[in-house]
N, C-alpha and C positions, 0 to 999 in steps of 0.2 A: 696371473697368479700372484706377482709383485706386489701389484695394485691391492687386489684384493686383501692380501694378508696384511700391507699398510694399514686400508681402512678397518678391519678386523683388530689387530692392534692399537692403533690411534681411539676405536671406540670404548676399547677394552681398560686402558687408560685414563679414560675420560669418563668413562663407569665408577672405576675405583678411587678415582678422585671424589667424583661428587659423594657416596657412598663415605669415603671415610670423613668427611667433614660437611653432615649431615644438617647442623643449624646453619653452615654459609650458606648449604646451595637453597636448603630454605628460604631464607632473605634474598637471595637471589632470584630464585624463582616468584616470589612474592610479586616485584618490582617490574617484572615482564606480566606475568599474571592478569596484574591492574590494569597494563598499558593494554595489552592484547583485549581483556576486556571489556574494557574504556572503548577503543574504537572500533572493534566488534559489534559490540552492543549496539552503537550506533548505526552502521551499516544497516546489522538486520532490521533493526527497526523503522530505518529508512525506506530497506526496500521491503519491508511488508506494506508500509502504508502507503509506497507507490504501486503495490500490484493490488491493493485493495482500491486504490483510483483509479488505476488504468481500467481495472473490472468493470467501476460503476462509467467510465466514460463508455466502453465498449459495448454497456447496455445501454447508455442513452443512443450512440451510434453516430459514426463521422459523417453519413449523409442525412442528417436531422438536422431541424430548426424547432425553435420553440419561440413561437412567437406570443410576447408580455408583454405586461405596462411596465416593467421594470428590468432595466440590463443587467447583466450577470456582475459585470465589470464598468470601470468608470470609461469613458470613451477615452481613443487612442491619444497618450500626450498629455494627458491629464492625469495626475497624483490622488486629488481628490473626487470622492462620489459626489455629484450635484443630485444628489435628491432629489431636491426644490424645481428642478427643471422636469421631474416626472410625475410630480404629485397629484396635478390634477389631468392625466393621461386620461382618455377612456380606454376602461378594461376590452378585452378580447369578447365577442359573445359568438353564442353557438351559430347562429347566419351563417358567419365567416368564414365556417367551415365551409360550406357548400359552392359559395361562392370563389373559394379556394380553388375550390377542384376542378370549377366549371368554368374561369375563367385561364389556369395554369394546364402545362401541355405536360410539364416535366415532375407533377408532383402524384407520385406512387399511392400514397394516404394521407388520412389527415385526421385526429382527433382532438375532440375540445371537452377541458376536464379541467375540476378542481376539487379538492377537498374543505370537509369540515367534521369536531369531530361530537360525537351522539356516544349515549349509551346506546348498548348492543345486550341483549337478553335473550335466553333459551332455559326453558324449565326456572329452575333455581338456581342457574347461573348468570354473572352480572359482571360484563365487560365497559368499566365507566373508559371515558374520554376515547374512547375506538376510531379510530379514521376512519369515515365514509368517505370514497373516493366516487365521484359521479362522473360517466363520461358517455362522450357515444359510442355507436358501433365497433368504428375503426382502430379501438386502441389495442386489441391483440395481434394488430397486424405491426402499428406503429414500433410497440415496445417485445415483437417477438414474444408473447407469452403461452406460458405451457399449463396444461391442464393434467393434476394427475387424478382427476375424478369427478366424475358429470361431466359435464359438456356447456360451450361459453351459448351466451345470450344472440336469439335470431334478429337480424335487423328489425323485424316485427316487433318484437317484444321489448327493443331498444328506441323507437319511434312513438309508441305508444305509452311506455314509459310503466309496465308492466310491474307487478311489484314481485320482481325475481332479485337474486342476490347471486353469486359467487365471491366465496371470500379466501382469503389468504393462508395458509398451512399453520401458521403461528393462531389464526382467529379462531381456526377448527381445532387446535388443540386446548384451546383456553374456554370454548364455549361449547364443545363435545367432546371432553376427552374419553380416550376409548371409544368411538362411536363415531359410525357414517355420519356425518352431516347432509349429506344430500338426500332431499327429498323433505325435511325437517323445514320449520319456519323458526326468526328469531322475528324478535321485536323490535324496533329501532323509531322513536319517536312517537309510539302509540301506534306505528306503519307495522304490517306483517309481510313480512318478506320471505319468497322462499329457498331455500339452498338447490340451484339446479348443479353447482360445481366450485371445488373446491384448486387453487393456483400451486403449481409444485413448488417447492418450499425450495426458494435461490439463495438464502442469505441475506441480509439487509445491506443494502448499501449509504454512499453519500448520498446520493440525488435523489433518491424517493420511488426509481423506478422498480422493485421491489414487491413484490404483490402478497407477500410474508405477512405483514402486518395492517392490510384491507378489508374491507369490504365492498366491493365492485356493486355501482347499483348503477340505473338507467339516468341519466342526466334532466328527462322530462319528468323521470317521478322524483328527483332533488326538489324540482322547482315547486312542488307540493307540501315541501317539507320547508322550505328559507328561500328569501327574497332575497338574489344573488343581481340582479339589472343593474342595480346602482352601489353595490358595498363589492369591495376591493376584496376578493375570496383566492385571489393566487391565481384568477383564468388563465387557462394558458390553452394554445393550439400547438401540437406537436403535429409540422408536416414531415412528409419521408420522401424521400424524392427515390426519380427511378433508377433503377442500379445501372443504369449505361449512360444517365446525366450528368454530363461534369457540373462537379462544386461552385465552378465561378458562374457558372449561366445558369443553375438552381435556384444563387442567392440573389440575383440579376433579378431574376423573372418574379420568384417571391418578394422582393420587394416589391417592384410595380405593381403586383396585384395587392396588394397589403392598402399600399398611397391612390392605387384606384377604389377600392372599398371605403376606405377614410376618405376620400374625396377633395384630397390633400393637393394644393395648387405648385407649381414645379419648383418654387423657392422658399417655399415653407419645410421644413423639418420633419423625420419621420416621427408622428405621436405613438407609437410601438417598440419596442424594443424586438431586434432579430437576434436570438441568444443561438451561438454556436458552440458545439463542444469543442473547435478547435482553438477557440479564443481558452478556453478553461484547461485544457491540455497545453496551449504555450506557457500559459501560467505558470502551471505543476512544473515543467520541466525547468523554469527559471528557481524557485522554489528550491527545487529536490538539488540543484547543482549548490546552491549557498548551504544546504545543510551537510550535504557530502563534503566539501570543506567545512565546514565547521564540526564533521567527525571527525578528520583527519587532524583539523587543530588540537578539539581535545584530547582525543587518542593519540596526539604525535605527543605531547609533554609527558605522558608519562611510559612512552616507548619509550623518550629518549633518556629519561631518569632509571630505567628500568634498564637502559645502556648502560648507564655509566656504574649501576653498578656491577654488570657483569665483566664488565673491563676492569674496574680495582679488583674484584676474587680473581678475574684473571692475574693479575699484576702479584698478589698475594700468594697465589697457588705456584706461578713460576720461582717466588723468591725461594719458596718453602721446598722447591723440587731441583734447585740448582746444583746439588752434587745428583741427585741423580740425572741430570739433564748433563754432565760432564763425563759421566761413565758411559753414556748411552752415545754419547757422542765421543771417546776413545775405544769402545770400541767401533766404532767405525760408520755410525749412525749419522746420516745426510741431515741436512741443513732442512731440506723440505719432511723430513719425516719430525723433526721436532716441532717445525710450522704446520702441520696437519693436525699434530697432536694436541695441540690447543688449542685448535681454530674448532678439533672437531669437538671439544671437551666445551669452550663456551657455543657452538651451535649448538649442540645434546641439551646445555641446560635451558638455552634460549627457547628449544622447542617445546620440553616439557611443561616449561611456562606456558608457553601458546596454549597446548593442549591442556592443561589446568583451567584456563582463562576459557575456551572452548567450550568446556563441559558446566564451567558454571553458568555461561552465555543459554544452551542448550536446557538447562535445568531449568532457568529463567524463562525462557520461551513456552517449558510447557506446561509453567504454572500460569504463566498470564493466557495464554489459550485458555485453560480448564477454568479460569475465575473471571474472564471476561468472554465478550460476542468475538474480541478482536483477537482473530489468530496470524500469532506470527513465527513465522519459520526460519532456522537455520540453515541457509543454502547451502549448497557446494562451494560455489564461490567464493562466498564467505570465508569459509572453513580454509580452503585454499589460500584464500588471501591473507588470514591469519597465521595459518603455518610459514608463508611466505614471508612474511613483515618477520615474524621469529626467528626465521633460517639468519634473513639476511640482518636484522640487529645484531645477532650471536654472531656472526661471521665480520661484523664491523668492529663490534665491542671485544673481537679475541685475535684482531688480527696486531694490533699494536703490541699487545702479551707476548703472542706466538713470536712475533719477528724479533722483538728483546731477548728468547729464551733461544731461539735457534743460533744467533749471532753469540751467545758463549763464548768464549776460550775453555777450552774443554780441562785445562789444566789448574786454571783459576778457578772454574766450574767445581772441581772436584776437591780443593785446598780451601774451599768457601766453609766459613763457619755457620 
């Protein structure tokens, strides 16, 4: 009960303090405000656009490979990109799939896809520069995709090269809004394609795996449409390997089949690139750690200015309260109730800072959601770690005050002008 009415008094104090000198705790609050802000800001923003890549890694998926003419990254030990050393690679062609599959023991699927982009037409609507995505069969196994209407293309009709279409939730509302699209034809190069199914609407990502903004056609009827053999179009094969395959004997064995296809002799170099998302993921993680310090850098100058000044109003407040800090202390008032009393009086204002800083952080967050694709959220942790940094600045910036005002002479305290 001691305790309690301590803190109950110590906040009630520290109420009426801030309360009667309303433009200090102002400027105080300000100055915490900014800092709390400042590296708030930063966090959230860090960690939305690391859970907006961790997303698109988690769609490309840790047992994939995409095998390209071109690496994701410079090779290991090297700073710069050598281009020049992939330039004249040969692209990936559809074959390779097959041969993939039929020569590998540990690879689950395999798809070979690339885009280019066409207008896309339906009645009197006109979708210029549209991505047509062409691939085979296997890529709704590769890339896990979902159907929220019609139903995906039969290997038949994928072989053949069939002039079917399903496209992306973003295509169907930009070239049928309000309206089924299945069953309907658009037009695409003078080609009439038909809608047998439209992709459930995931979001856009980094990487492209995304089906929001396609149009999925058969890769045999591409080849009707542009002469892709000898021009650098992005080929790429995305293999998957089997879910009981470990990773080092996946990329072991895809290799060899890759350098026995290219017909590539045991001391010559691979002409392919083997792109892993775990190489893109160490990346990020190196990344997100320099920028996490560098929220802390910026957000820590103006915590720490945002200290210093709640340590002078501390400093101020106690000169201004020294006969009452001398009555309170003859009558009979301990040493730690006058050190609580300001330590709680700058946490109080420390936090309300926080929470100022908080709310505008929040208010931030969900105008850029509502005026951008990119949504970012205010965590818990966040929030948490903001009130925290508050508690403990207020509790550093008052504890120099508190100990000057407890340490008194109660009799000096009281004969003070």
């Amino acid at each position: 009960m001691l305790l309690t009415r301590l803190i109950f008094e110590s906040f009630s104090f520290a109420f009426n303090a801030l309360k009667a000198n309303r433009l200090r705790t102002f400027l105080s609050l300000l100055g915490i405000t900014i800092g709390i802000f400042a590296i708030i800001s930063v966090f959230t923003v860090i960690d939305s656009l690391e859970r907006y890549i961790r997303e698109s890694l988690n769609a490309l998926g840790s047992n994939m490979v995409y095998i390209q003419k071109w690496p994701w990254a410079p090779p290991e030990g090297e700073t710069e990109y050598p281009w020049w050393k992939y330039l004249n690679r040969p692209v990936p062609q559809i074959e390779d799939v097959d041969e993939i599959m039929r020569r590998g023991s540990s690879f689950q699927s395999a798809a070979f896809f690339y885009g280019f982009n066409r207008t896309a037409q339906y009645a009197s609507n006109q979708l210029d520069n549209a991505t047509v995505l062409a691939t085979t069969y296997d890529l709704i196994d590769v890339w896990n995709l979902e159907l929220s209407d019609g139903r995906y293309f039969t290997e038949s009709e994928m072989q053949s090269g069939a002039p079917l279409t399903l496209i992306g939730a973003v295509i169907a509302e930009k070239l049928f809004p309000g309206q089924n699209p299945v069953g309907e034809f658009i037009k695409i190069q003078g080609f009439r394609f038909q809608v047998i199914g439209v992709y459930e609407k995931t979001g856009q990502d980094m990487f492209g795996t995304s089906m929001d903004n396609y149009i999925h056609i058969s890769v045999i009827k591409s080849f009707y449409m542009l002469d892709v053999r000898n021009r650098d179009m992005n080929q790429s094969i995305c293999v998957k390997a089997k879910p009981s395959i470990d990773q080092g004997r996946f990329i072991a064995e895809l290799e060899g089949v890759m350098r026995s296809i290219r017909r590539l002799k045991p001391l010559e170099e691979n002409n392919f690139a083997m792109n892993e998302v775990s190489l893109i993921s160490n990346q990020f993680d190196q990344f997100f750690i320099v920028f996490n310090m560098a929220g802390w850098i910026i957000g820590g100058f103006s915590i720490i200015v945002g200290g210093f000044g709640i340590a002078n109003i501390m400093f101020v407040s106690v000169k201004e309260r020294t006969k009452i800090i001398g009555i309170q202390k003859s009558l009979g008032a301990k040493k730690y109730f006058i050190l609580l009393q300001f330590i709680f009086e700058a946490v109080v204002l420390s936090i309300i800072g926080g929470i100022v800083g908080l709310i505008l952080i929040f208010i931030g967050t969900v105008i850029v959601s509502y005026a951008t694709e990119f949504t970012i959220i205010l965590t818990a942790g966040n929030i948490v770690t903001g009130l925290m940094i508050s508690s403990v600045i207020g509790f550093i910036a008052g504890l120099m005050p508190a100990r000057a005002a407890s340490r008194l002479n109660p009799v000096e305290a009281m004969n003070s002008v």
